[in-house]
C-alpha angles and dihedrals in degrees: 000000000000109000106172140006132209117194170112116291100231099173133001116208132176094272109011145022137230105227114188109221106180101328093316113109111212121199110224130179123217145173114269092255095053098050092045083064093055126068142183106278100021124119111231144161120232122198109217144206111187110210111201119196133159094276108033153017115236135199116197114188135194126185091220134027100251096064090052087052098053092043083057103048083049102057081058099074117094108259096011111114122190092258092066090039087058093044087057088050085049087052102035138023120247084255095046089044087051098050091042081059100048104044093043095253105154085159101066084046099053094060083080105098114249099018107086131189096284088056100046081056103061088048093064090042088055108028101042121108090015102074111089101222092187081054088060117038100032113147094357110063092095079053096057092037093064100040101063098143124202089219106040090179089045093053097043090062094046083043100061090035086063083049096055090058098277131142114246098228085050093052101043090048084043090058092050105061095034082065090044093051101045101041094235107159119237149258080058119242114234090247086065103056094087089045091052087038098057086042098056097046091051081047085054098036092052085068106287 
């Protein structure tokens, strides 16, 4: 099984990336906040979980451990694939997934496409009471206090623009009108954050 990758990002699409490892490109597919940390170019390690079913081979990637752990604990659960896991990490963070567990909250859940009400609710029957949240929130629960967007989708795009090398003020003003240009509702679906994504960096790298 292939636990982990370090690599070159050799290509960034809407639902996977393409890491070089020695001249072997491996297809991995990752959440939206995840991928709009990454970009074409850039060395970095992915931590993997290979699915294996009767028509294909999978590779699942996460930049840090708890979201592989919490991908884990989810593909547990009776009826949840790893598709649908990947799609709840696309819609909440590991911290956000543990404390809508643990406070009951399937509808928080449910907003992840795919999943539905019935199966946010046998999350929280099988998973509470076995997720750590000090485990997973450790130092970083003040952090996550203070950055509740309005916008999460908006935010995770500024957000992986800042990790690129932008200026926060640059990126934020770059997503807006990348949403303004291209007519994209807010607040942004979380289909739309690689699409706003591509069309701010293209914004920034025209000379903003």
């Amino acid at each position: 099984m292939i636990g982990m990758l370090t690599g070159r990002v050799e290509s960034v699409e809407s639902d996977s990336a393409l890491i070089d490892v020695g001249g072997v490109g491996y297809e991995v597919r990752m959440s939206v906040s995840d991928l709009g940390r990454i970009h074409v170019g850039q060395e970095t390690r992915v931590y993997t979980y290979m699915n294996i079913s009767q028509d294909a081979v999978t590779l699942h990637g996460f930049l840090d451990k708890d979201a592989k752990r919490t991908f884990l604990q989810l593909i547990k659960v009776s009826g949840i694939g790893p598709k649908v896991a990947q799609s709840l990490l696309s819609t909440l963070t590991p911290i956000q997934l543990a404390h809508a567990i643990a406070d009951n909250d399937a509808t928080a859940l449910a907003k992840a496409p795919g999943l539905g009400k019935k199966g946010a609710q046998k999350i929280i029957l099988e998973l509470k009471g076995s997720i750590d949240l000090s485990q997973i929130e450790g130092a970083k629960a003040p952090e996550v206090a203070t950055h509740q967007p309005v916008d999460a989708g908006m935010e995770q795009v500024v957000e992986g623009l800042i990790s690129l090398g932008w200026r926060q003020q640059d990126a934020q003003q770059a997503v807006k009108e990348a949403i303004a240009d291209n007519d994209i509702n807010t607040p942004l679906a979380a289909e739309d954050v690689p699409r706003v994504l591509r069309f701010a960096l293209a914004l920034m790298d025209r000379g903003r």
